[in-house]
N, C-alpha and C positions, 0 to 999 in steps of 0.2 A: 504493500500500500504506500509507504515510503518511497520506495521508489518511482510509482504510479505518479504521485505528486510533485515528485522531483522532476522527473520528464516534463509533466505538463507547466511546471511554472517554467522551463528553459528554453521551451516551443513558447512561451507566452512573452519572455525576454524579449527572444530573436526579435520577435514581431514589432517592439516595439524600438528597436534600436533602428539608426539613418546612418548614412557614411559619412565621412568627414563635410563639413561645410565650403566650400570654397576652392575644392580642388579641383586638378586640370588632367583629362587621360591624356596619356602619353602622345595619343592620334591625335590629338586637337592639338600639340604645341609644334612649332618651328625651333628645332635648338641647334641656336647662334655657337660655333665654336671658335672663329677669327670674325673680328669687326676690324674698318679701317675707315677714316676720317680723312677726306680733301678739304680744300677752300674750295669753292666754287664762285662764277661770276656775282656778281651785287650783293657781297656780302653775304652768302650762302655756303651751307657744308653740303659734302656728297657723304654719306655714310656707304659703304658696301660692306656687306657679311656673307661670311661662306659659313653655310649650314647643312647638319644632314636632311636630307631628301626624304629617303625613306619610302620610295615609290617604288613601286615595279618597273616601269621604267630604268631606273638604273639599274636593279640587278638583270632584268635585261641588255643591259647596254654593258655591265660588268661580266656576264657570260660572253657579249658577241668580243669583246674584249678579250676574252680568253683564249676564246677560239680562234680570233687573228692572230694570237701571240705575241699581243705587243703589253708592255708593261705601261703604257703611256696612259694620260687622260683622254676625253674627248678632245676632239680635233686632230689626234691623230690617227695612222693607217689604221684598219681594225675596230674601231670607234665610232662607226659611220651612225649605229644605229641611238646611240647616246648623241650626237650632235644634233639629229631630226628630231630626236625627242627634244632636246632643249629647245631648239627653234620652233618647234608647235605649241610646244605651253611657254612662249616669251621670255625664258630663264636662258642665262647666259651658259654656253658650252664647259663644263668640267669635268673632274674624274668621274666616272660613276658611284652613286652612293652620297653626290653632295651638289648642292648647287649655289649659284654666287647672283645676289641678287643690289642693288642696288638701288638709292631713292634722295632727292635733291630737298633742301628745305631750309627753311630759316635757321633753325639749331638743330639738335642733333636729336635730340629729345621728337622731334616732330619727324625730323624725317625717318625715326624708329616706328614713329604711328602710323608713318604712310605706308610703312614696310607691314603692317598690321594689316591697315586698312584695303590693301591690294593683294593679301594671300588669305587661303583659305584658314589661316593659321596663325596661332597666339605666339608671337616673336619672344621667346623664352631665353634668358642670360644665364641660369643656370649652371649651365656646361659651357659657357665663356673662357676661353684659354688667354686669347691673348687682342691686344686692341693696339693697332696702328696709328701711329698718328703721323700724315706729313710733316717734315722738317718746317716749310713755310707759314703751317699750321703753328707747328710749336714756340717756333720766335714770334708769336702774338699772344697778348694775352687771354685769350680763348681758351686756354688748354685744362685749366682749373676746371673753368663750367662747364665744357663737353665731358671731363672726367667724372664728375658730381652729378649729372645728368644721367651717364649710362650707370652709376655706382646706383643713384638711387630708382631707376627701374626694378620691379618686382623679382625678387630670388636671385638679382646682378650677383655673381660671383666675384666676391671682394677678392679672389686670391690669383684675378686676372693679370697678366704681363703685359705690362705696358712701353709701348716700340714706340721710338721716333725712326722715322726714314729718309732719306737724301730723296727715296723713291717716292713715285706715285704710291700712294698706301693701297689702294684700291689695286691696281696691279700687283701690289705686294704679295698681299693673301691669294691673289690669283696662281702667283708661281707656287703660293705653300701649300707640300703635297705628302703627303706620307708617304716612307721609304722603309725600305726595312723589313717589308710585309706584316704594320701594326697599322691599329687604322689611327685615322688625323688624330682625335683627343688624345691618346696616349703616347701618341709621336711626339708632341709638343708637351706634354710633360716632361717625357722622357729627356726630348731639345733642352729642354729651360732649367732643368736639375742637371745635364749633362756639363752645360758649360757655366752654370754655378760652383760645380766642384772643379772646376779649371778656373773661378776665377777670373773669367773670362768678359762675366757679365755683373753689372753691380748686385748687392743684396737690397733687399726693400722694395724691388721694383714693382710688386703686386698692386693693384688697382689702390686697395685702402690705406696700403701706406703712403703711397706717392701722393693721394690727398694729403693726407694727416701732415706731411712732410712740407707739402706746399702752403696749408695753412700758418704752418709753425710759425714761431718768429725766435727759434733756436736753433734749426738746421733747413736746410734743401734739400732737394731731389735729386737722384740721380736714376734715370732710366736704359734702359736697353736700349744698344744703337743697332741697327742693322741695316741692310743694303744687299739688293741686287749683284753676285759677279757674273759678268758676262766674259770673263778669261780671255779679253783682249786689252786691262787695263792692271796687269800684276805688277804689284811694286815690291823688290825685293830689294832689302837693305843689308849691305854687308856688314859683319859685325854687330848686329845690333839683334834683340831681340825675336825672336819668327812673328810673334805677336805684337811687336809694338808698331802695330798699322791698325788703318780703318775698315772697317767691312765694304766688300767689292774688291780688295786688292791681292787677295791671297792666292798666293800662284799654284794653284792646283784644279782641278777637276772632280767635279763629286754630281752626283744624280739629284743635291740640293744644291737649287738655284741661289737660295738665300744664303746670307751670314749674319749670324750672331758675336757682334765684337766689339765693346767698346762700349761706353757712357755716354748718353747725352747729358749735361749740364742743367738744372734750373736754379735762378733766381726767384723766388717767388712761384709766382705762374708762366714766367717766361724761361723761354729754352737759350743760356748764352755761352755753352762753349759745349767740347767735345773731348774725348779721354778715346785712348786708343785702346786697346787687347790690355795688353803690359803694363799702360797707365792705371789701368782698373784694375787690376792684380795691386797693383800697389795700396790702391784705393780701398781697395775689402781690407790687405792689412795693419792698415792704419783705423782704418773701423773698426778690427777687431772681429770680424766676421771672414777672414781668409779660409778657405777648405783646402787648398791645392796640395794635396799631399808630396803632389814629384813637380821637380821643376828643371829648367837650363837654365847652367849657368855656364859663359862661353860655351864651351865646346863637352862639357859634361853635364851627364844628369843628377840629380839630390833627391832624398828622399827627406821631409821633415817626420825625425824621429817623436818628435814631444810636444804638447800644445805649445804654442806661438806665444808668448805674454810679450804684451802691448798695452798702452800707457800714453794718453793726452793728457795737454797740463795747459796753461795760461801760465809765462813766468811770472814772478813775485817780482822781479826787479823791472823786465820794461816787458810785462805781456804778451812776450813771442808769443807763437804757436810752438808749443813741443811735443815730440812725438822719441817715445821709446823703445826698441824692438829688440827683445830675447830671442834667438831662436838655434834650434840645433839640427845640423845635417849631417845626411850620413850619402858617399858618394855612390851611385849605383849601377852607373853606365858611364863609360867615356874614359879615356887616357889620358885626358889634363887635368892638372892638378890647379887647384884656385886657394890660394890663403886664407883662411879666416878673415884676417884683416882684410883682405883685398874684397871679398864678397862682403864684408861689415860696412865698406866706405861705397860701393856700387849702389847699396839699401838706399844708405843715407841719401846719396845725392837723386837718388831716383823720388825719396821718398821729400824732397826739397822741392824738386823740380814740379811733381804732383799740385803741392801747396799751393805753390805760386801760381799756378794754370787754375786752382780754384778762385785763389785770391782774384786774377783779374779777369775772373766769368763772375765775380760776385756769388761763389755758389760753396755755401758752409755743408756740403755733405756730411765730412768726415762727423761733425756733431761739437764744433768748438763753444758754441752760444750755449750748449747745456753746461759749460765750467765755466762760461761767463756769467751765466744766469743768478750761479751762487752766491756771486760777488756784491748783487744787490738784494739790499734789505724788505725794496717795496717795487712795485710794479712800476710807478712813475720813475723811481730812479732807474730801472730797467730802460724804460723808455726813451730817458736822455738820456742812455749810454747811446744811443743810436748804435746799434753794437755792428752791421752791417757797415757801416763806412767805415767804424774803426776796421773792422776785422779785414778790412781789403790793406790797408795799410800796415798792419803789422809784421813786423820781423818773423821768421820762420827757422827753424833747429830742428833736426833728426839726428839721433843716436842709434847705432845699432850695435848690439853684441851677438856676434854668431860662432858655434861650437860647430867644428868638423869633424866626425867622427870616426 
């Protein structure tokens, strides 16, 4: 009889329970995984974003794919039937499994609603990897509110990367393609943690930091630079670093069009200078945020046996910027041999030369304004420290001690 009554009041539950309020099935949403940002004529942005598809169509057009044998997107050989399909439903030609859609409009905020308003489908940030922004875009200052914009759309993935490019951004994410046989979201994870542990790329560069950063009024921004190589413009420098260049110049060939290399600069909301491969490496160790376990130096490789300590300071006597660096290596490849000292004074001046290149972009990444910040008792003294104009003028010191082992 217990039991009798137990059933029936768990049939009487069910009955009265609903599904969550306000949620979205998966077939109703559009998910955004690259967005990119133009200027456009009168004062207008172009937004374009490559999202999955998710039609028949493409895995139609990913089997005739197959069956050509070609590894390529639409438009190329073997693809014919993924190109007709995009040109009959008015979507722009890409790989199969994703499609690139574009929309003109006063902000970016609007022209995300026209991207709404013209598919059958709720434009979802969700799954947001990474958001482009043209170069010409980002030396204005526009780049706050288009960030703030797409940050505060419904479920925006705050832990989006965020690119400047030399390039059209809209062609940008056009060339970016999964390789490797992983599909796009997980390639661009894998991208953007790949050359984080090289160092390659600043820390912070995530959608909500790079707000929060740009808000501050103790540090800047530094974001991801990257660029287009079309391997008829390789710049190779002897002696110096492999990485201390800009993205587009690496003299090599790879099945990615793109590169991920270097820093874009901000002051505030504005984009004023740029940090190469090398300079960025410098940049995370002086932040304190370095990962690169192996590096070059001349003509040998190092492994860092032990965590890195690192150390910013304001001097007591005339308020340099100072900067401290422990670290210990052990050699792991190569026939030359490099001194302690000799690799101790390479640090230093590299990590001199860094400062200076922020100093006159006006752009406090490294985090100096939070040890200036301590210095005043009240907000308004804060305030007439004007601490930005001092900090473009002050003197700059690097220390380094390095263990070869």
């Amino acid at each position: 009889m217990k039991n009798a009554l137990l059933t029936l009041f768990l049939f009487s539950l069910c009955l009265t329970l609903t599904g969550c309020g306000g949620g979205q099935e998966i077939e109703s949403c559009l998910f955004v995984l690259s967005m990119a940002v133009d200027p456009a004529p009168d004062g207008n942005l172009t937004v374009t974003i490559k999202a999955l598809s998710g039609t028949q169509e493409a895995a139609e057009g990913s089997l005739s794919a197959s069956a050509g044998g070609t590894q390529g997107g639409a438009g190329m050989p073997g693809d014919e039937s993924a190109q007709k399909g995009a040109a009959n439903s008015g979507l722009e030609a890409t790989e199969p499994g994703y499609i690139v859609m574009s929309a003109t409009a006063k902000s970016c905020l609007r022209a995300l609603s026209l991207l709404s308003a013209t598919t059958p489908r709720t434009v979802n940030l969700s799954q947001l990897r990474e958001i482009v922004i043209s170069r010409t875009l980002a030396e204005t200052d526009a780049t706050l509110t288009i960030l703030k914009e797409i940050h505060a759309m419904y479920r925006a993935n705050g832990e989006a990367i965020v690119v400047v490019t030399p390039d059209d951004a809209g062609d940008f994410i056009r060339r970016q393609r999964a390789i490797l046989g992983i599909r796009l979201s997980k390639y661009l994870e894998v991208l953007f943690d790949h050359f984080s542990e090289m160092d390659a790329i600043p820390p912070g560069a995530q959608l909500a930091s790079v707000i929060a950063a740009m808000q501050s009024s103790t540090g800047d921004a530094a974001v991801v630079y990257a660029a287009g190589n079309s391997f008829d413009s390789t710049l190779v420098l002897d002696g110096e670093s492999d990485l201390d260049r800009l993205p587009g110049h690496l003299p090599r060939t790879s099945p990615a069009e793109n590169e991920y290399l270097g820093s874009a600069l901000f002051s505030g909301s504005r984009m004023t200078g740029v940090l190469t491969g090398e300079e960025t490496g410098l940049l995370c160790l002086m932040m304190g945020k370095a990962q690169r376990r192996t590096t070059f130096i001349g003509d040998a490789q190092y492994k860092t046996n032990l965590h890195t300590r690192v150390s910013r300071s304001l001097s007591r006597e005339d308020g340099a910027l100072e900067v401290s660096v422990h670290m210990s290596l052990t050699r792991i490849a190569g026939d030359a041999y490099e001194p302690a000292g000799l690799i101790a004074g390479r640090i230093e001046s590299g990590c001199i030369s860094v400062l200076q290149k922020l100093q006159a972009a006006s752009c406090d990444a490294v985090g100096f304004g939070r040890a200036a910040i301590r210095t005043c008792p009240t907000i308004p003294d804060w305030e007439e420290k004007n601490w930005m104009k001092t900090y473009e003028t002050l003197p700059v010191r690097a220390r380094a001690w390095v263990k070869v082992l």
